[in-house]
KEROGU-585308 format. One record per atom (N, C-alpha, C, O): residue in one letter; x, y, z. Coordinates in steps of 0.05 Angstrom, whole numbers, plus 5000, padded with zeros to 4 digits. Each point is the difference from the previous one (the first is absolute). Example, Ala and Ser with C-alpha at 12.3 -4.5 7.8 and 13.67 -1.06 7.14 Angstrom:
residues 2
A526448865156 A498250245000 A501850245000 A502150005013 S497250214973 S501650245001 S498550225014 S501050225004 
This chain:
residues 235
X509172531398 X502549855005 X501650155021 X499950255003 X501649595011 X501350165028 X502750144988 X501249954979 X499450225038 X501350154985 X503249945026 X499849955024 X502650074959 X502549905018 X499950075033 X501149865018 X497450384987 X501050035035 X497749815007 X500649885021 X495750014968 X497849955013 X501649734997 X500249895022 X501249954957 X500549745002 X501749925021 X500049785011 X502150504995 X502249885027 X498450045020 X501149945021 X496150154982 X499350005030 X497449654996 X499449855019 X499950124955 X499849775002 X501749815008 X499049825014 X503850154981 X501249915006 X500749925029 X500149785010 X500350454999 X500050045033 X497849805009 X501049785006 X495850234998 X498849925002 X500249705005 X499449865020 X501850054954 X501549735001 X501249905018 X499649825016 X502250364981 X503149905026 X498350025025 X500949815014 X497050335003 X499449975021 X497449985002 X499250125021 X498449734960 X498450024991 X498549815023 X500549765007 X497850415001 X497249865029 X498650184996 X500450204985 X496949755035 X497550164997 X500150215004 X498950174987 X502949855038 X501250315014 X500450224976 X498650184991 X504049725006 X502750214982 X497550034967 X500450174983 X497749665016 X498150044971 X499250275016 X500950214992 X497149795032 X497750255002 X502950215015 X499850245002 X501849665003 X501850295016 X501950164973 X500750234996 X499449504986 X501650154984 X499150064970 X501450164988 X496949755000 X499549974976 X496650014989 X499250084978 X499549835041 X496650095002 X499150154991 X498649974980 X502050275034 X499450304986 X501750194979 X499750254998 X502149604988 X501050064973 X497949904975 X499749794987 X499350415015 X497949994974 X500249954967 X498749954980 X504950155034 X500749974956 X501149715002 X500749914978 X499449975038 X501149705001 X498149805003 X499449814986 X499850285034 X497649775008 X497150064991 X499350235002 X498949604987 X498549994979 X497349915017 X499149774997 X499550425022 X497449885020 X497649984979 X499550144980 X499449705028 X497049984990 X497849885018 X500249775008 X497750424999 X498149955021 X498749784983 X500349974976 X497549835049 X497449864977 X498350164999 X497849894999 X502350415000 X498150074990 X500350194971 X498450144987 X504149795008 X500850194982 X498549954965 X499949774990 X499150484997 X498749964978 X503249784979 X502450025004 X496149784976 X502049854989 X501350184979 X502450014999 X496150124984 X501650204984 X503050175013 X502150074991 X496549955040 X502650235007 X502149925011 X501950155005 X497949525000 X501449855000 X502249904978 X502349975008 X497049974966 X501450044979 X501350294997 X502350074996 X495650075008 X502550344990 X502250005015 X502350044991 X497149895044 X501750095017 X502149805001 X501349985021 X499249844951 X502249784999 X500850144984 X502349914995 X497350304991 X500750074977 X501850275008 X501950074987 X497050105041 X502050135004 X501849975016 X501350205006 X499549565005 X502949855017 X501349894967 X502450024996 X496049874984 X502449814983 X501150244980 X502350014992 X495650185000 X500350214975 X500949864978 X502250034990 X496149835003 X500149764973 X499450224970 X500949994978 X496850245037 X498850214979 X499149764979 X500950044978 X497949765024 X498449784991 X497649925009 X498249924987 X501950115046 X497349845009 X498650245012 X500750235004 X496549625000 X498150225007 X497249815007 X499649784989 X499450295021 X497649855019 X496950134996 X499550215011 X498049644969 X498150174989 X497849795006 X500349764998 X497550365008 X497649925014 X497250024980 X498550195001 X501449654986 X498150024973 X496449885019 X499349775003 X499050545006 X497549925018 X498649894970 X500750034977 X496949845039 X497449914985 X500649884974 X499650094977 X501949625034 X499749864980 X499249704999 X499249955023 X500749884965 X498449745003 X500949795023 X499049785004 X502850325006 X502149805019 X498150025021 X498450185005 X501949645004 X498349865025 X500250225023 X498050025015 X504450144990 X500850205023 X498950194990 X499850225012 X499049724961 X499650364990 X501150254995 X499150224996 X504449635007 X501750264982 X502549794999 X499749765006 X502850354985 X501849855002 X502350244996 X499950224990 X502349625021 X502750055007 X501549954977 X500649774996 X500350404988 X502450004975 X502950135012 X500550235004 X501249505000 X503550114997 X500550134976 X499749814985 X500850375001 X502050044976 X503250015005 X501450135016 X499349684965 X503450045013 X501649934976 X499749774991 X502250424997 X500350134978 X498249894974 X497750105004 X502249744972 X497850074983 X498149755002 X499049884981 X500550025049 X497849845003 X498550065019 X500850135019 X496649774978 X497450075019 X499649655015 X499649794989 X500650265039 X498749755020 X498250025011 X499750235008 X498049585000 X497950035005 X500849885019 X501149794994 X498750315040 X498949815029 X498249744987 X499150024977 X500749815034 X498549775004 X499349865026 X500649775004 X497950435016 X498850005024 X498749695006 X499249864981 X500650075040 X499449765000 X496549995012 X498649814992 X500650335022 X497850125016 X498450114981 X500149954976 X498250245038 X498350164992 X500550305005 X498150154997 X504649955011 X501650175007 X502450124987 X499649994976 X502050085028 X503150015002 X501149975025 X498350055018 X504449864992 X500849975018 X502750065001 X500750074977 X501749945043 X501650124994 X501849854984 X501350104981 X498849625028 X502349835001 X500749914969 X502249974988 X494750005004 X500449924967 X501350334984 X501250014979 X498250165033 X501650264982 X502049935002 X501249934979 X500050055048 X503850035001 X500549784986 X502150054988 X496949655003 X500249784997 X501050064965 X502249964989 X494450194998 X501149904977 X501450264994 X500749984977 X500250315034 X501850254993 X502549865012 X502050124992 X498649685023 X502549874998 X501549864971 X502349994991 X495049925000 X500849724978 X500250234979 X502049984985 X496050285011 X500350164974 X503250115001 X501150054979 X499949975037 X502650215006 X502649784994 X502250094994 X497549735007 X501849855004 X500949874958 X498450034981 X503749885018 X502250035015 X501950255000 X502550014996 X495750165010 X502050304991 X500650095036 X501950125009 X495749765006 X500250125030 X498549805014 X498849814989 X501250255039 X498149745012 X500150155036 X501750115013 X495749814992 X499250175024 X499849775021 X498849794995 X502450275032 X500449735023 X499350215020 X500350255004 X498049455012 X499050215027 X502350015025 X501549825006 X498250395003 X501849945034 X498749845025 X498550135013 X501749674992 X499749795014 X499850195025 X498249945016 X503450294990 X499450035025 X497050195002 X498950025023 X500050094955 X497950114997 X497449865015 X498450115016 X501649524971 X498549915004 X498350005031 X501250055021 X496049904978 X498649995033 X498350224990 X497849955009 X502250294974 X497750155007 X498849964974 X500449804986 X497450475004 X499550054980 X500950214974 X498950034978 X503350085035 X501350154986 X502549915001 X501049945022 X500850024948 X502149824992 X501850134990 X499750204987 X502949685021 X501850174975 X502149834983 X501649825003 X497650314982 X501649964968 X502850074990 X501050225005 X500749534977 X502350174993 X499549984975 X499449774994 X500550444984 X500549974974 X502850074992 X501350205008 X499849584971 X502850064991 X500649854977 X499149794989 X502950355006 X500449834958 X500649715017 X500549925023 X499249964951 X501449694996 X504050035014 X501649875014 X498350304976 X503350014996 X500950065030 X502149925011 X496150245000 X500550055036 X499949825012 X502049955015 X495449834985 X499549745003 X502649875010 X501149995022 X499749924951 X502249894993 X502050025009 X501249805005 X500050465001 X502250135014 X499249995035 X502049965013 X496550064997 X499349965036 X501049725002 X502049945012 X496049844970 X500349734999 X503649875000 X500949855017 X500750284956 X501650015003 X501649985024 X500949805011 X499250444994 X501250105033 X499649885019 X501949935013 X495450014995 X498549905027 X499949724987 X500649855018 X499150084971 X498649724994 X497749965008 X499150105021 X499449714962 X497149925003 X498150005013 X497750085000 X504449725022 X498049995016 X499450185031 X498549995019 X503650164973 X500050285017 X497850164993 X498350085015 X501949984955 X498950224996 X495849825000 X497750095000 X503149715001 X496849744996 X499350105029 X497950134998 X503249865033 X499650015032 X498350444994 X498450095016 X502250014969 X499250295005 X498750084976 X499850255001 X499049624972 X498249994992 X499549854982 X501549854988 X495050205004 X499049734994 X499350144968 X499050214992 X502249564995 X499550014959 X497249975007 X499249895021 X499050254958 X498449974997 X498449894969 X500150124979 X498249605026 X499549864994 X497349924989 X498250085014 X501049764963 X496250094999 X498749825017 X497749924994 X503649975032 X499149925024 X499250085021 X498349915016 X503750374982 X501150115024 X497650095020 X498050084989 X501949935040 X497950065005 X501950305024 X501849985017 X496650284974 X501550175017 X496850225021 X499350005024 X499950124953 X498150135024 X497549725006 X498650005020 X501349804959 X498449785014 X500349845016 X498449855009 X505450175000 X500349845020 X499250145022 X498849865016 X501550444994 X499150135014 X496349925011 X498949935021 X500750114963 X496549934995 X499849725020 X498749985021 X503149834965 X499949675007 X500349975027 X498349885014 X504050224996 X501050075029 X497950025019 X498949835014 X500750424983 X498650165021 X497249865001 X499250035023 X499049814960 X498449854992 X499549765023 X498049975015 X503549934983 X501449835019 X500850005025 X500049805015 X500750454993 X501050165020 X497550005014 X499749865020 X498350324968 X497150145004 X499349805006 X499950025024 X499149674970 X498849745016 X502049905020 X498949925021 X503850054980 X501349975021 X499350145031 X499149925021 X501650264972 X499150205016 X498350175004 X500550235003 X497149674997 X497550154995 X498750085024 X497650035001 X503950015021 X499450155026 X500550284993 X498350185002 X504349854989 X499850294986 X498550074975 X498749884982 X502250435024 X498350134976 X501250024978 X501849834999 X498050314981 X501850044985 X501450275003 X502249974988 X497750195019 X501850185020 X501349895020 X502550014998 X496649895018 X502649885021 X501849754983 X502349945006 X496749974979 X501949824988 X502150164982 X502449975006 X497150164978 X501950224986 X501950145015 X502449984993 X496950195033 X501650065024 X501849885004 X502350094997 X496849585015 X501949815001 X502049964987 X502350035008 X496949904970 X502049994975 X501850155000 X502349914997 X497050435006 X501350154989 X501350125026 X500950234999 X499149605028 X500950125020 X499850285018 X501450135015 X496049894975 X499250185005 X497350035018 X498350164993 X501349685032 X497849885015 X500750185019 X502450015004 X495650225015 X499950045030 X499849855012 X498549824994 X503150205033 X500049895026 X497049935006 X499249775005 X499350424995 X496749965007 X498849864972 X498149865005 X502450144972 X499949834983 X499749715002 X498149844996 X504450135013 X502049705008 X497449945022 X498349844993 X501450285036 X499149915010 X496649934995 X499249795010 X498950364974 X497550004994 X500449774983 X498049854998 X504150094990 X499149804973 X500449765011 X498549844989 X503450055034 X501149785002 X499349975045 X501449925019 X496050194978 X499450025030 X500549675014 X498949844985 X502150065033 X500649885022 X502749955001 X500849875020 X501350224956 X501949904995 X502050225021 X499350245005 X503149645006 X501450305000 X501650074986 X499749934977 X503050235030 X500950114976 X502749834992 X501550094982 X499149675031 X502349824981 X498449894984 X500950024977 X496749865025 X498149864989 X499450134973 X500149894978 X498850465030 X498650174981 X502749974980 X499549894979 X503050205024 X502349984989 X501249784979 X501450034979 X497549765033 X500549694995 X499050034967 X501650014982 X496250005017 X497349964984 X500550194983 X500149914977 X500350315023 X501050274990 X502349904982 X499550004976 X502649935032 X502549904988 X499449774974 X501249994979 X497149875028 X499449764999 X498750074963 X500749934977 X496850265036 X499250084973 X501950144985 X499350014976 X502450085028 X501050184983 X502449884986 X501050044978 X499749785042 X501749754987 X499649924973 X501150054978 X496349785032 X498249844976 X499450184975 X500249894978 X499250395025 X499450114980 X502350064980 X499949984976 X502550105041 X501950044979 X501149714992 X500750024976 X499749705034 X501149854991 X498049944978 X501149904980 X496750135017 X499049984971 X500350114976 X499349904978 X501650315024 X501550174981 X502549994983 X500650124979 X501149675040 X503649974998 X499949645001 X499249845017 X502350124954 X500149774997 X503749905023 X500749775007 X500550484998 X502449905004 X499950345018 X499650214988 X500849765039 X500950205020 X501950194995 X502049944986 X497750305024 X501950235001 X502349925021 X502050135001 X497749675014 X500949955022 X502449764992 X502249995011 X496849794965 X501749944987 X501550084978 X502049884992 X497050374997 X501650214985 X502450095011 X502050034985 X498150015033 X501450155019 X502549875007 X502450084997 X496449635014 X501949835004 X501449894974 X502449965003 X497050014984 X501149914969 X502350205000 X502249955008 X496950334980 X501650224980 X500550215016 X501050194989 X498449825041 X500650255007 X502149975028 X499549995024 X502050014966 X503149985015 X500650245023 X502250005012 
């Protein structure tokens, strides 16, 4: 649970809350912000909710070689009950952990993603009581605090929307690789890059297309713009 100075810089966040001021100001606060790679084991995913909320209730336990189709399974304990994951695959995956360690926690706490996270494969998380919830909501109202992150839901699709995206992307654009497409994305393409990947074009053109993708990729992500955030609440 956040503690009075982590909730006023949540707060802050709010009042001037875009993609920017998330990675310039709040990204790399580790006791606030709650990352989880897709590659992260699911047990350490539960513990490591457990040391942002300090419930001293939950705990995240990996029971190998047993009849389950994945061949081990994922136990939440969270104070005197035991939850079993219910994977949908032949796997584990991330989204059903956070999904059902959302529903076990609740209504004592409830974990929302940061919208501005979204686009890669590594996400970040806010865990916080009910009662914090309540009090941002309060303050900001709904649908403020709805534009900078997303409840999560046994719908929700977060590292599979990632998956879905880029999926899509990869037949769209299947002149590139999947390195130069990532680059792109991530704005991070050489000049000699640009030109090897996108040869006869020149460089308003190379630019054009460049923009274009990177456009498309983030408007899939954002049901409602930072751009109309801005214009709304930020005076």
């Amino acid at each position: 649970m956040a503690e009075k100075s982590e909730l006023n810089e949540i707060k802050l966040y709010v009042k001037n809350g875009n993609s920017d001021y998330f990675y310039d100001n709040l990204a790399e606060k580790h006791d606030i912000v709650f990352w989880i790679d897709h590659r992260d084991y699911d047990e350490d995913i539960i513990n490591n909710a457990e040391n942002y909320l300090k419930t001293n209730f939950l705990k995240g336990e990996v029971v190998k070689e047993t009849n389950d189709v994945i061949g081990f399974e994922i136990i939440i304990h969270y104070k005197d009950k035991k939850h079993k994951i219910k994977y949908k695959g032949e796997g584990s995956d991330r989204d059903t952990t956070i999904i059902t360690l959302n529903d076990v926690l609740k209504p004592d706490y409830e974990i929302r993603l940061f919208k501005a996270s979204l686009g890669g494969d590594t996400l970040a998380f806010l865990p916080l009581s009910a009662k914090q919830w309540q009090e941002l909501e309060k303050e900001y109202g709904k649908e403020k605090m709805d534009l900078l992150f997303d409840k999560i839901s046994n719908k929700s699709k977060m590292f599979e929307l990632y998956d879905d995206v880029y999926s899509k992307f990869r037949k769209k654009y299947n002149n590139c690789s999947d390195e130069i497409l990532e680059k792109i994305i991530d704005g991070q393409l050489t000049l000699i890059e640009k030109k090897e990947t996108f040869k006869g074009k020149n460089a308003k053109e190379i630019t054009q297309i460049i923009n274009k993708i990177r456009q498309e990729w983030n408007e899939a992500f954002y049901n409602l713009s930072y751009k109309k955030y801005k214009e709304k609440y930020i005076k």
